[in-house]
N, C-alpha and C positions, 0 to 999 in steps of 0.2 A: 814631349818630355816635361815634366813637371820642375818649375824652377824654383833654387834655394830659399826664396822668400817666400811663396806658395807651399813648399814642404813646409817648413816649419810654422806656417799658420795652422796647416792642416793637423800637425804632433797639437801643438800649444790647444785645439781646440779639441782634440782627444784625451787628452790632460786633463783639461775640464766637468770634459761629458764622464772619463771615470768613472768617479764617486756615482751617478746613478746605475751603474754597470756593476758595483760591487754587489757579492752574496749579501741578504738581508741581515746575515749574521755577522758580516763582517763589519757593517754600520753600528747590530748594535751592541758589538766586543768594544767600539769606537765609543759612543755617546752611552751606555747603559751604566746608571741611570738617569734619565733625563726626566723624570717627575717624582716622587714617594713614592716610595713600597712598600706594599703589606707584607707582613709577617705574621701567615695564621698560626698561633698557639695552642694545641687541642688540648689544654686543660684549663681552669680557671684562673683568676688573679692572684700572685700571693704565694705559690708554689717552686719548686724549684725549677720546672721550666720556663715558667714565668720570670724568674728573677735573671735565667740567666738570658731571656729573649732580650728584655731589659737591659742587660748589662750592654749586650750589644748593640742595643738602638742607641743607645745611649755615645755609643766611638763611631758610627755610623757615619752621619754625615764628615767628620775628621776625613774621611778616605774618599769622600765624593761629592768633592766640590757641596759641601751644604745640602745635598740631599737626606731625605729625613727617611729612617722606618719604622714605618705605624706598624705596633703591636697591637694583635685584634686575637683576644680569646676565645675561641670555640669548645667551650666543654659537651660534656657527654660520650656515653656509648665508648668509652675506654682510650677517648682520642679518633673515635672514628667518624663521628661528626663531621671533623676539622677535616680528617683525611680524602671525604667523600664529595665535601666544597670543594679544595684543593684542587682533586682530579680532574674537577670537570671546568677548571681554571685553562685558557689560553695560556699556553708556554712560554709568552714574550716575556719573563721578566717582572713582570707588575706583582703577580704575587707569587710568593714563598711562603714555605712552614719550615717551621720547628721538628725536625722530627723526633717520631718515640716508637718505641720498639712494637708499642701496640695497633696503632692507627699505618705507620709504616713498615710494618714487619711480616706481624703475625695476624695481624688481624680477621683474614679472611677464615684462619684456620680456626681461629676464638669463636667465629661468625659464619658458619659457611651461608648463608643468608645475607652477608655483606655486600651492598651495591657496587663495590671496585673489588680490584686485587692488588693489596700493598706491592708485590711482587713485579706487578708491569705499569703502574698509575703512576710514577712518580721518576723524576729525573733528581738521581742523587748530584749533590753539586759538593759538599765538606763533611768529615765527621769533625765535628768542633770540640766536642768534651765526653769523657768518662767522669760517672761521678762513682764513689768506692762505695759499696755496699757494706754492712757489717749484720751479723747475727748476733744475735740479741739474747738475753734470757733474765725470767723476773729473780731476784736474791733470792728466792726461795729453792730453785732447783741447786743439788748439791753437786753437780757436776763443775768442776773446775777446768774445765778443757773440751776441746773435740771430740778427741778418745771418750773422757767418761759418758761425755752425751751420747753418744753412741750404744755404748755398754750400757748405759741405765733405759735405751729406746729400748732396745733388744730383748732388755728383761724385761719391759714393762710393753709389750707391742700397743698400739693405740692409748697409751698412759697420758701422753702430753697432748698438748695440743697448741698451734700456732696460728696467729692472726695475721691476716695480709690485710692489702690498702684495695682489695676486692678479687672477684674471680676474674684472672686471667692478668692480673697485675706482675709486673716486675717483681714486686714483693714473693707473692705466691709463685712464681716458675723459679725464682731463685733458691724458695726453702723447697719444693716439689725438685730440682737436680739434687739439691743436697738430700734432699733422702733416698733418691734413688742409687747417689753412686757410694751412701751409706750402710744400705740395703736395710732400712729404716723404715719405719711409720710413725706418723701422727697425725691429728685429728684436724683439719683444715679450720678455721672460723674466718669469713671475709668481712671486711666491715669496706668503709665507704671512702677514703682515703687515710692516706699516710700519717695524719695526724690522729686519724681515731684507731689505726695498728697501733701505735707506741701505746696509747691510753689504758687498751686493753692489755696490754703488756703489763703497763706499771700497775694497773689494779691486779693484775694474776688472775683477769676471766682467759687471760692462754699465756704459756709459761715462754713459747720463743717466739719470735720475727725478727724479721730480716729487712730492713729500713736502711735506706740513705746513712750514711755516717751523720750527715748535715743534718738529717732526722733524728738519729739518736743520739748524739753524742750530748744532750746537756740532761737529758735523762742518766744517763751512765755517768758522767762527771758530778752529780746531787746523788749518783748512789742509787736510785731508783731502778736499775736496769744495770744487766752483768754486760760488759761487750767478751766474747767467744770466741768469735774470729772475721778476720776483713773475709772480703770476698776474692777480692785480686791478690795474687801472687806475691805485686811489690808492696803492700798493707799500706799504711796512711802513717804520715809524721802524726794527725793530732790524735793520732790512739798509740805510741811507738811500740807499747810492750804487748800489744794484739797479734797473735799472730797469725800469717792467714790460715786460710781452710786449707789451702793446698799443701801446707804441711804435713797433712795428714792424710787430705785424699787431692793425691799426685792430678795435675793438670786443671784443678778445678777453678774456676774462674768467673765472677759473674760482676757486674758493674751497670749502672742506668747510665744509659749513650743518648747522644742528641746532637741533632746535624741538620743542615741545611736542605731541604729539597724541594722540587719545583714541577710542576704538573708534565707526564711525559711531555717526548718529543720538541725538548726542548735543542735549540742549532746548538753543534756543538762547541761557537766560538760565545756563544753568550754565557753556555755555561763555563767555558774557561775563564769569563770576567768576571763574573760572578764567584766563580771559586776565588779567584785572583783576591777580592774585595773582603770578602768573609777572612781570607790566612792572613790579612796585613790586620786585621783588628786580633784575629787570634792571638798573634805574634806580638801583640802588645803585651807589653811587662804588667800596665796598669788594668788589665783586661784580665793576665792571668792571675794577677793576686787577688785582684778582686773574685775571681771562680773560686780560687782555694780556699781564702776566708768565708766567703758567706757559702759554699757548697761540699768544699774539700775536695771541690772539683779537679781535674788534670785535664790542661788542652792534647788536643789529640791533633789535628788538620790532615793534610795528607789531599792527595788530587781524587776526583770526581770518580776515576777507574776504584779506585782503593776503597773511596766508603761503599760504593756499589757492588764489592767484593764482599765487605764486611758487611752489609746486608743480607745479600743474599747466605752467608755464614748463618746469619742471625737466622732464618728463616732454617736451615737445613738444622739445626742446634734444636731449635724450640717445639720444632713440629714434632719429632716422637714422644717427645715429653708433654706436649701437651694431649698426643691422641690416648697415650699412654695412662693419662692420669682423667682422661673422660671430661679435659677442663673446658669450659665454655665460658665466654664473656654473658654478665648480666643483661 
């Protein structure tokens, strides 16, 4: 029979030995992160995903013991660059992106020659932010509301025409729903991002788009550009007398979203820390005012299950419309 001092040598030394017995996940739900981490951005510097990858490297180490995250831009290919590194990224933690609706969503369906499937490559971890959308129109068109743009498309079929920040942009699938559930036409022109939509806008080479609030809104406030209608439901304080689109056509809804994701097959406890990390920056005050001033952004957060829902959303939403409308990425 084994004796009370021999027992508890033998606990005391199981005690010990533990910690190398735990799941690999469970070490690094404990210690993650214990170096810098990447943050791939698939669009360039300067942009609103950029600022807001930014804002967040920026409170990062605050929540982790001093650990830093390096923002590293990958543009091209509509985000799909970034998304096709990513995938074929080791799920420990080390690297993370930004995501966007194109490189993580739809991509494959923009691209069916796409080296991944947004669909199964990517282990969502947070949706972090909606930014508000608004439709746009240059002073010249005499429509003053929803309704008349509507009525003046109808009488004039192919009459206008509207510029997006390229084929298969946010931009473009947000005015491409809106004409569909308008039962509308106009005449597409894509140019090469966000900043060269508004341009063409305010010169009247296309009379609508559909841009970032944080896009239009100092063109509209100089008078250069009519704002129409928000895109979301609850509209935006810095536009208050805009009202949305869904006013008029019931349900409709559209907003550029960006969230955290991480190369599949990531343990489930790593990504519970990981999400744990990203909602206590979100949940900052100084985090969220800063999204709404420089973007007109609104935090969103929510668990790993939830953005992985609203992806897969995103995906079931965009794919008739995009097969619909014959739309392909550049």
């Amino acid at each position: 029979m084994t004796s009370l001092p021999r027992r508890r040598a033998l606990l005391l030394a199981s005690a010990l030995a533990a910690p190398a017995l735990w799941p690999a996940g469970s070490r690094a739900q404990a210690t993650w992160p214990d170096r810098p981490i990447r943050l791939i951005v698939p669009f360039g510097a300067g942009g609103a995903i950029d600022t807001l990858s930014r804002t967040v490297a920026q409170r990062f180490p605050e929540v982790t013991n001093g650990q830093t995250l390096v923002v590293e831009n990958r543009a091209g290919a509509g985000g799909t660059i970034a998304g096709l590194a990513v995938s074929r990224e080791r799920p420990d933690g080390s690297v993370l992106m930004m995501a966007d609706v194109g490189a993580n969503a739809i991509g494959k369906e923009l691209n069916p020659n796409l080296a991944y499937d947004p669909a199964t490559s990517f282990t969502p971890i947070i949706h972090l932010v909606n930014l508000p959308a608004v439709l746009m129109a240059h002073p010249s068109v005499t429509a003053t509301s929803i309704r008349e743009i509507i009525e003046q498309a109808k009488a004039r079929p192919d009459g206008f025409t509207y510029s997006s920040a390229g084929n298969g942009n946010g931009s473009h699938l947000f005015m491409a729903l809106f004409l569909k559930e308008a039962g509308i036409s106009m005449v597409h022109v894509p140019y090469r991002s966000g900043a060269e939509m508004v341009t063409a806008l305010i010169r009247n080479d296309a009379q609508f788009g559909f841009p970032t609030v944080s896009s239009g809104i100092g063109q509209i406030r100089q008078g250069n550009a009519k704002a129409m209608g928000i895109g979301n439901p609850e509209g935006t304080p810095l536009l208050p007398d805009v009202p949305a689109i869904s006013t008029v056509i019931p349900n409709f809804r559209v907003a550029v979203w960006h969230g955290i994701v991480a190369p599949a097959g990531m343990d489930p406890a790593l990504v519970a820390r990981i999400n744990e990390v990203f909602g206590r920056i979100a949940a900052m005050e100084a985090v969220k005012q800063r999204i709404f001033e420089t973007q007109a952004g609104a935090v969103v957060g929510g668990s790993p299950q939830q953005f992985g829902e609203f992806i897969q959303g995103e995906i079931a939403r965009w794919t008739p419309i995009i097969r619909a409308g014959g739309i392909r990425s550049e």
